[in-house]
Backbone as CSV, one residue per row, in Angstrom:
resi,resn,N_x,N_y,N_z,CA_x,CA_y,CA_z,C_x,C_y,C_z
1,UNK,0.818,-1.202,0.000,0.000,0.000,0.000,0.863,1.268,0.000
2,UNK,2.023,1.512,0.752,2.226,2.863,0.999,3.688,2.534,-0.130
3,UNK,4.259,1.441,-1.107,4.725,1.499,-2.144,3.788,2.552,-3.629
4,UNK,2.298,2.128,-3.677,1.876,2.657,-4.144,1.732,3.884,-3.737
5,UNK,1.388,4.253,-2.615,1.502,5.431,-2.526,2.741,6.901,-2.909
6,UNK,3.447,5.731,-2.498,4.803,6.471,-3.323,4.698,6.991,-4.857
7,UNK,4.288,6.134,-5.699,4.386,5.915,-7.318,2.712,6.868,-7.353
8,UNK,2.494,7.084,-6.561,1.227,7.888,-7.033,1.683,9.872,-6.986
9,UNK,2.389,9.938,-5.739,2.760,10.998,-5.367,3.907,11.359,-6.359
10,UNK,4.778,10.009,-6.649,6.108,9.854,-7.630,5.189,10.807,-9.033
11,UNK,4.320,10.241,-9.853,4.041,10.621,-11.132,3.382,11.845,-10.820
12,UNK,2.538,12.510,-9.622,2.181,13.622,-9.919,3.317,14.958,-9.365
13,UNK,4.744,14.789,-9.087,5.682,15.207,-9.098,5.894,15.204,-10.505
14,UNK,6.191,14.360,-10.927,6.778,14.844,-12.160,5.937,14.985,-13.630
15,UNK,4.237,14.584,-13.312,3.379,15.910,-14.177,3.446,17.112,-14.278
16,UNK,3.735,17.540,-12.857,3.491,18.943,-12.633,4.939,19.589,-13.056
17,UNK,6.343,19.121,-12.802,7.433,19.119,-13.879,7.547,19.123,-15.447
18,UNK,6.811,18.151,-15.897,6.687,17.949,-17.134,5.624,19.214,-17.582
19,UNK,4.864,19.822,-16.928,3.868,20.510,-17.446,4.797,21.818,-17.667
20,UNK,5.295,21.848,-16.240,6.005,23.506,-16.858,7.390,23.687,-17.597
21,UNK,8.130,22.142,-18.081,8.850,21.819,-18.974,8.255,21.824,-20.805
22,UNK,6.672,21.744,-20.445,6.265,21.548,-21.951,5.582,22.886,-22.188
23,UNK,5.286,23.762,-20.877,4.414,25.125,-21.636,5.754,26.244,-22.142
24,UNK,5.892,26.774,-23.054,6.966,27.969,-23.619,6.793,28.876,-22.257
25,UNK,5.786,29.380,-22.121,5.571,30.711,-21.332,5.641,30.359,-19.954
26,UNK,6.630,29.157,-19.204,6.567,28.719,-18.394,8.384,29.042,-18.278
27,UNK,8.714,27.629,-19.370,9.686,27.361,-19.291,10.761,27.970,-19.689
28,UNK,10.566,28.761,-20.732,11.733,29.853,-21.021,12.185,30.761,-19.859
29,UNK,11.057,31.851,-19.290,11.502,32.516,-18.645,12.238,32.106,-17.059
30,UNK,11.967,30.777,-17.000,12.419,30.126,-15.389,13.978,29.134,-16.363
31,UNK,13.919,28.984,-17.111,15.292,28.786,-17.691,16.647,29.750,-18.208
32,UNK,15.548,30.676,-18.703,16.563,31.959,-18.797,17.059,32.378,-17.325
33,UNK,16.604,32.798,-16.251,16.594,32.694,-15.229,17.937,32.163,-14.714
34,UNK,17.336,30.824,-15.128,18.525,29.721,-14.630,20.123,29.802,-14.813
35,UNK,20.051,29.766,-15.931,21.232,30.712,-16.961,21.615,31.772,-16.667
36,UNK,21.144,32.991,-16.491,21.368,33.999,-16.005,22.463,34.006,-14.827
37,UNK,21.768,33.334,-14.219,22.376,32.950,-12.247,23.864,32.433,-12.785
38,UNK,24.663,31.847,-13.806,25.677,31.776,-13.884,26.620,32.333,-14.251
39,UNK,26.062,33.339,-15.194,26.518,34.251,-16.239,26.672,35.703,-15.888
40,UNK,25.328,36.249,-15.668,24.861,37.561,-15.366,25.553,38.154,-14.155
41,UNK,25.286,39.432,-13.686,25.813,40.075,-12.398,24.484,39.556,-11.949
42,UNK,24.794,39.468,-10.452,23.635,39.387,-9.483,23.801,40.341,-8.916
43,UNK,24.388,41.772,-8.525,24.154,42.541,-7.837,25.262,44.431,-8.608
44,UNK,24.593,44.858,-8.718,24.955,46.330,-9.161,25.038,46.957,-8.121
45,UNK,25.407,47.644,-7.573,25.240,48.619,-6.691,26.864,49.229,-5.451
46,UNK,26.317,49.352,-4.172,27.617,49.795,-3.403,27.887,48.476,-2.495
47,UNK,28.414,47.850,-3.031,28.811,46.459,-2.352,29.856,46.741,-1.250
48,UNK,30.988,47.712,-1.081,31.736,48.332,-0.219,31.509,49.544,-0.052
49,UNK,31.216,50.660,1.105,30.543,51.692,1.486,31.464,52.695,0.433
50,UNK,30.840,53.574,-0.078,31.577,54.379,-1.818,32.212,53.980,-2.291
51,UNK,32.313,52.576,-2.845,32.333,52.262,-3.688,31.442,51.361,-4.701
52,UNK,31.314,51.416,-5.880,30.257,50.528,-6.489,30.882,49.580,-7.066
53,UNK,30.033,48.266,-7.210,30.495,47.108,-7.586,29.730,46.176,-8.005
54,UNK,30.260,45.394,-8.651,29.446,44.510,-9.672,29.597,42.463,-8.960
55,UNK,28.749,42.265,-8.451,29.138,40.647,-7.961,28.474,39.571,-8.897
56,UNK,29.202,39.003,-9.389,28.793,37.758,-10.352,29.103,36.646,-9.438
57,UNK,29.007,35.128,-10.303,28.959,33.852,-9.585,30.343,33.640,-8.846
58,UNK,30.914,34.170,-9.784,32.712,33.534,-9.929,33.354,34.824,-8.875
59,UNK,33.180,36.045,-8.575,34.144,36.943,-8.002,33.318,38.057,-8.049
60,UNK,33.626,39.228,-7.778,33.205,40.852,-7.389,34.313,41.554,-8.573
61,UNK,33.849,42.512,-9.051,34.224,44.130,-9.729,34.156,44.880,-8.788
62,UNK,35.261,45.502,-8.243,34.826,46.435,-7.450,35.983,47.367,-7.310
63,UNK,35.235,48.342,-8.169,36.137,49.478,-9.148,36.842,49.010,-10.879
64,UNK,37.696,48.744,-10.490,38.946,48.249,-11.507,39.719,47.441,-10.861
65,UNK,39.187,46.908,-9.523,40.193,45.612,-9.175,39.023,44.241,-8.851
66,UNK,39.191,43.199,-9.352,38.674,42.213,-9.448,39.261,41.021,-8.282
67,UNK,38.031,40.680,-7.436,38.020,40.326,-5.915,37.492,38.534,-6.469
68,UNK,38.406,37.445,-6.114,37.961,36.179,-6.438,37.033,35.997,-4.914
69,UNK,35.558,35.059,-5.257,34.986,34.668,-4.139,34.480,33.693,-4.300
70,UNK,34.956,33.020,-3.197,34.550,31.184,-2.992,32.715,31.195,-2.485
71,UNK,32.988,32.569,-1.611,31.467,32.168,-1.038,30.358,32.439,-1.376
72,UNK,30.138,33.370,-3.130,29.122,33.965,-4.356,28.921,32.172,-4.064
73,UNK,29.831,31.146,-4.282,29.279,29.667,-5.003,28.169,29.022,-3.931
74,UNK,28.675,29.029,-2.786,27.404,29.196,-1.980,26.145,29.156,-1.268
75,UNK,26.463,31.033,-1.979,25.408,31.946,-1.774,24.736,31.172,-3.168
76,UNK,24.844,31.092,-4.020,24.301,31.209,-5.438,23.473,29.724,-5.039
77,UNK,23.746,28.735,-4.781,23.296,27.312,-4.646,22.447,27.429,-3.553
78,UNK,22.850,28.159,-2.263,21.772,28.299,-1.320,20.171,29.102,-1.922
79,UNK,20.757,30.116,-2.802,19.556,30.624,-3.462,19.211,29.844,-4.668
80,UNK,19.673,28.816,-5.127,19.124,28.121,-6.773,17.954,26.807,-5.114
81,UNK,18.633,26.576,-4.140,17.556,25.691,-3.313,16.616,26.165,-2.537
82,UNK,16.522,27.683,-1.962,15.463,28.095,-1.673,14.930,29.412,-2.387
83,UNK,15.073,29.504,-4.168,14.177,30.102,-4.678,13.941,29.536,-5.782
84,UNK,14.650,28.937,-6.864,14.306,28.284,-7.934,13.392,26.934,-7.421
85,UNK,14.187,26.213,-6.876,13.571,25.177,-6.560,12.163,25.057,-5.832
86,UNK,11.692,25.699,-5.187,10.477,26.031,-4.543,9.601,26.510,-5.882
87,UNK,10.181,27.795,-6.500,9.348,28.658,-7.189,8.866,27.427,-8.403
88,UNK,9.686,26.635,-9.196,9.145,25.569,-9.932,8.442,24.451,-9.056
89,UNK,8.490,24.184,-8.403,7.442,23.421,-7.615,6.415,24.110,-7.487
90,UNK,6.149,25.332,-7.302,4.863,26.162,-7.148,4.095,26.608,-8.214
91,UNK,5.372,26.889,-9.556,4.377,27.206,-10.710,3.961,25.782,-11.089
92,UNK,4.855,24.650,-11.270,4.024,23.339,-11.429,2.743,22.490,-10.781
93,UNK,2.743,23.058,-9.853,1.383,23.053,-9.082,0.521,23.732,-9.313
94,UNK,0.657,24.860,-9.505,-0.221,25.781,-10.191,-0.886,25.843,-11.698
95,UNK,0.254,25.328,-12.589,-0.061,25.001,-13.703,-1.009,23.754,-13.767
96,UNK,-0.553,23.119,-13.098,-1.481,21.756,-13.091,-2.689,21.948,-12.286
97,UNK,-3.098,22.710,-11.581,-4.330,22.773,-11.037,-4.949,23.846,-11.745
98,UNK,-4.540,24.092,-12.662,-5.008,25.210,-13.520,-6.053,24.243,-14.989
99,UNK,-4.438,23.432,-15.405,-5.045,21.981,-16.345,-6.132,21.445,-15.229
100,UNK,-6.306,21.048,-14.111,-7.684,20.003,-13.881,-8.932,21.143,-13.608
101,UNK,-8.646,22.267,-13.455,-9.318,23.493,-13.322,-10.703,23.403,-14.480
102,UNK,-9.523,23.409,-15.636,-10.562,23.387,-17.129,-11.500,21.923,-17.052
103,UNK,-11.365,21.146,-16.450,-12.189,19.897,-17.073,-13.444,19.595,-15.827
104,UNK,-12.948,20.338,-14.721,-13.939,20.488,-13.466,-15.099,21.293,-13.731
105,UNK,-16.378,20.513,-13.889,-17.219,22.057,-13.894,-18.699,21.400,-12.932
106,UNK,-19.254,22.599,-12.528,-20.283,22.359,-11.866,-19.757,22.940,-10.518
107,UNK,-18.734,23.550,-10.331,-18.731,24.382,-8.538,-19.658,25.494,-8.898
108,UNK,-19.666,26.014,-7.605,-20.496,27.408,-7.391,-19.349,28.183,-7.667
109,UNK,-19.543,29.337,-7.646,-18.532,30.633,-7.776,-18.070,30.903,-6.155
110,UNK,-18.939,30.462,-5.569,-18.103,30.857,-3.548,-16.995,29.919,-3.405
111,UNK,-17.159,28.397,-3.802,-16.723,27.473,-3.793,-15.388,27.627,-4.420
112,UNK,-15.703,28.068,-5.794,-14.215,28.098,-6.665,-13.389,29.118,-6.229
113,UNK,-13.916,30.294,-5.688,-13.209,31.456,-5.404,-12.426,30.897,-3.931
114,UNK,-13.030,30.231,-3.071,-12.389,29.741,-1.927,-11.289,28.348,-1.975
115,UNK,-11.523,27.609,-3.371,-10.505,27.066,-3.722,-9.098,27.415,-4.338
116,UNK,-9.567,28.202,-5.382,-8.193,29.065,-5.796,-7.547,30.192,-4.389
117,UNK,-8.150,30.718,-3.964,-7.635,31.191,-2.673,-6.689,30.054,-2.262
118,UNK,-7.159,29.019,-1.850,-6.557,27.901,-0.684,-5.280,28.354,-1.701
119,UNK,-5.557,27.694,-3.339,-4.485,27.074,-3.815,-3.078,28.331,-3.957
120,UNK,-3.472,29.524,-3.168,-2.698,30.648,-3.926,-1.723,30.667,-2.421
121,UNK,-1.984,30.110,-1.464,-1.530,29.968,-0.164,-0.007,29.480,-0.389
122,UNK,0.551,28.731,-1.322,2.280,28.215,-1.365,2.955,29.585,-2.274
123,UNK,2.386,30.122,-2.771,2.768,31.390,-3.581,2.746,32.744,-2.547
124,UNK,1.847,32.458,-1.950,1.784,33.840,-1.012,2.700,34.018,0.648
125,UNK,2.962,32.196,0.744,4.209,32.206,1.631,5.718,32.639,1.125
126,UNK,6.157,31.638,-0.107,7.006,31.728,-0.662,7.256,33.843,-1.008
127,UNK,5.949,34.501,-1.318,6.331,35.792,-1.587,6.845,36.361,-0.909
128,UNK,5.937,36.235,0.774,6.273,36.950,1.668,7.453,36.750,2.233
129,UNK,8.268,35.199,2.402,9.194,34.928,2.829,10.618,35.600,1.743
130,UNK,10.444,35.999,0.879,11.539,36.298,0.302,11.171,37.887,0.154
131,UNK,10.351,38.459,0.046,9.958,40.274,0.225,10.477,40.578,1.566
132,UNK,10.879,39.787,2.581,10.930,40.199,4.096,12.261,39.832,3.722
133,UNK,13.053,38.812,3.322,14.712,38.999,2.919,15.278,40.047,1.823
134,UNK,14.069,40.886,1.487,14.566,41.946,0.697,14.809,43.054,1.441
135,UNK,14.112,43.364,2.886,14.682,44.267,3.777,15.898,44.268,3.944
136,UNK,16.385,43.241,4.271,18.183,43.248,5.114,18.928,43.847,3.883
137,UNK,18.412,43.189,2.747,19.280,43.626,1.716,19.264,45.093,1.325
138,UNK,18.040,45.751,1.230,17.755,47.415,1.004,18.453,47.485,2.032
139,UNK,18.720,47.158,3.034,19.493,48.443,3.962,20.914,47.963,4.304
140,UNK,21.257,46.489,3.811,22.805,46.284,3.676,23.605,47.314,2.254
141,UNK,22.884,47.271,1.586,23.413,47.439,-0.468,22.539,48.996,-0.586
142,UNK,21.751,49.267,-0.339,21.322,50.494,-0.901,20.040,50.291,-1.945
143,UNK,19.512,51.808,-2.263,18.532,51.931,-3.250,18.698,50.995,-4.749
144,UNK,19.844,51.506,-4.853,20.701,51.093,-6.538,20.418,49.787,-6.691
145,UNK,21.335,49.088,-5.316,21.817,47.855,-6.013,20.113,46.732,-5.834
146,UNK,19.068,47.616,-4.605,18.162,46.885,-4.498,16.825,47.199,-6.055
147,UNK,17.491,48.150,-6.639,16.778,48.169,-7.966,17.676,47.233,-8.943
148,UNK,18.540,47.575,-8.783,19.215,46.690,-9.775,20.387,45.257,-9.727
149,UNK,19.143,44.348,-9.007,19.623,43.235,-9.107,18.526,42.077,-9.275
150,UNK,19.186,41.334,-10.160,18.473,40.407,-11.051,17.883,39.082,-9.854
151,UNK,19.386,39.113,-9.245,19.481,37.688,-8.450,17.896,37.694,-7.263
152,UNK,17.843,38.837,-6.884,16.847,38.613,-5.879,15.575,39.824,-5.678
153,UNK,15.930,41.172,-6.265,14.300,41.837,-6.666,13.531,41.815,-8.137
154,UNK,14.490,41.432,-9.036,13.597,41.329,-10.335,13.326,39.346,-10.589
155,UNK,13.626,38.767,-9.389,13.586,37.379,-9.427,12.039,37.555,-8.816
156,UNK,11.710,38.008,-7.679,10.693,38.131,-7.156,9.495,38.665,-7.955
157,UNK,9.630,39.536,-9.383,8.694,40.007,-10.099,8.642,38.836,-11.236
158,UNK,9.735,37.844,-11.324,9.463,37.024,-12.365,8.498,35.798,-12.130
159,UNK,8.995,35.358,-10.635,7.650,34.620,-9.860,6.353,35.127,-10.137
160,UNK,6.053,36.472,-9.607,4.487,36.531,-9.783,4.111,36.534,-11.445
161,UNK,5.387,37.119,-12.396,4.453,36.731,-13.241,4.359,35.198,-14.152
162,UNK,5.345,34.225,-13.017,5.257,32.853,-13.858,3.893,32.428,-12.887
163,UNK,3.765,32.616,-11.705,2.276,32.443,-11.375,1.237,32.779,-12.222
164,UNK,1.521,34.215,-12.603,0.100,34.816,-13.404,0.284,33.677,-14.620
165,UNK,1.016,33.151,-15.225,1.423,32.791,-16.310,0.499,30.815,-15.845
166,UNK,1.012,30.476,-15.026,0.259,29.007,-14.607,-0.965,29.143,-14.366
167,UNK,-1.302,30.332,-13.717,-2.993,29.709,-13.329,-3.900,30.608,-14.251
168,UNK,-2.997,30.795,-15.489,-4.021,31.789,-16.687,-3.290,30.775,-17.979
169,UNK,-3.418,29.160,-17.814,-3.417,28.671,-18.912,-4.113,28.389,-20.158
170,UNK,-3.776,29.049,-21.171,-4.907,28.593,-21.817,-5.501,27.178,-22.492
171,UNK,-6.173,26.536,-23.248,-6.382,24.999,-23.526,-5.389,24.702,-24.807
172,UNK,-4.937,25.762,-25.611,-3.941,25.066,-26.762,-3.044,24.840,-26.351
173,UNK,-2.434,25.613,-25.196,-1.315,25.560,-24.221,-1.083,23.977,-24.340
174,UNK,-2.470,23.252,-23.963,-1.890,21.964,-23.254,-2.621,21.115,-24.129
175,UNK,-2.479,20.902,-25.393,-2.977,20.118,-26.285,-2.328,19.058,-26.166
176,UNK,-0.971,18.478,-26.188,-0.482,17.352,-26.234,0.157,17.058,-24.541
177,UNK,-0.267,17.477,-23.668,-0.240,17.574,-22.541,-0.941,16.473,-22.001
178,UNK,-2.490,16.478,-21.999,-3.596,15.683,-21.569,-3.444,14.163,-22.566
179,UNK,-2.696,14.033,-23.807,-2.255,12.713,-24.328,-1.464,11.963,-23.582
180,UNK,-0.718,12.862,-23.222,0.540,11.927,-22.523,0.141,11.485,-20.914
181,UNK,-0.568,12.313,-20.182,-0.581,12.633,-18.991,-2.199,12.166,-18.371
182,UNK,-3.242,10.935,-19.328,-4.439,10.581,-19.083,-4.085,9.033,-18.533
């Protein structure tokens, strides 16, 4: 019994994977993302008090002298496990309760409105828990670098809109979706 239970919980893990692996408007922007985090600066701003500086994966810019850092590697992995990894578990849940959304019919409107509520509850922790780690940072780094960094305030605007993006699927979206996945 609780073998099956495994292989039941097992395949709807990796529907809800496969779903936001097969929608474009899912998977690009949480892959670009991904990419980014290796490549890109994660932080613009005054990383040492007047001076400005640039921190990527591999080391810091800061000025015209270039600072090697072991502990960006990390920082960077501690944040690919508590923000990527969560945030695709959440749009895949979302996406997929979005797919059984369309084939459910017959609730009331109190009913559905109090279900999508429930279901908006792992999105609205995950927000708040990382908007409240954006304090320390506005007042460690400054205005600048808290506008202009990819790694952790324009990450937070890409979530809500891969949420808006899962639970506003449309049905061509998932045409060969419901073949594979019945």
């Amino acid at each position: 019994m609780l073998h099956r239970v495994k292989l039941v919980l097992l395949r709807a893990l990796l529907r809800k994977l496969w779903m936001v692996a097969n929608i474009d408007s899912l998977f690009y922007p949480f892959a670009f993302y991904s990419l980014y985090l290796l490549f890109g600066p994660w932080i613009i701003g005054d990383v040492v008090s007047g001076h400005t500086g640039v921190i990527f994966a591999w080391g810091t810019f800061l000025g015209e002298r270039y600072l090697p850092g072991s502990m960006s590697y990390f920082y960077g992995a501690l944040h690919i496990l508590a923000f990527n990894l969560p945030l695709l578990l959440i749009i895949g849940n979302a996406a997929d309760n979005s797919y059984a959304s369309m084939f459910h019919k017959g609730a009331t409107v109190d009913s559905a409105l109090i279900y999508r509520s429930w279901k908006q509850l792992p999105l609205l922790a995950f927000t708040v828990f990382h908007a409240a780690a954006l304090v320390p940072f506005f007042h460690s780094y400054g205005t600048v670098a808290f506008l202009l960094c990819p790694m952790r305030t324009w990450a937070l605007l890409m979530a809500f809109y891969l949420a808006f993006k899962a639970n506003y699927i449309r049905k061509e979206q998932l045409s060969y979706i419901s073949i594979v996945w019945k």
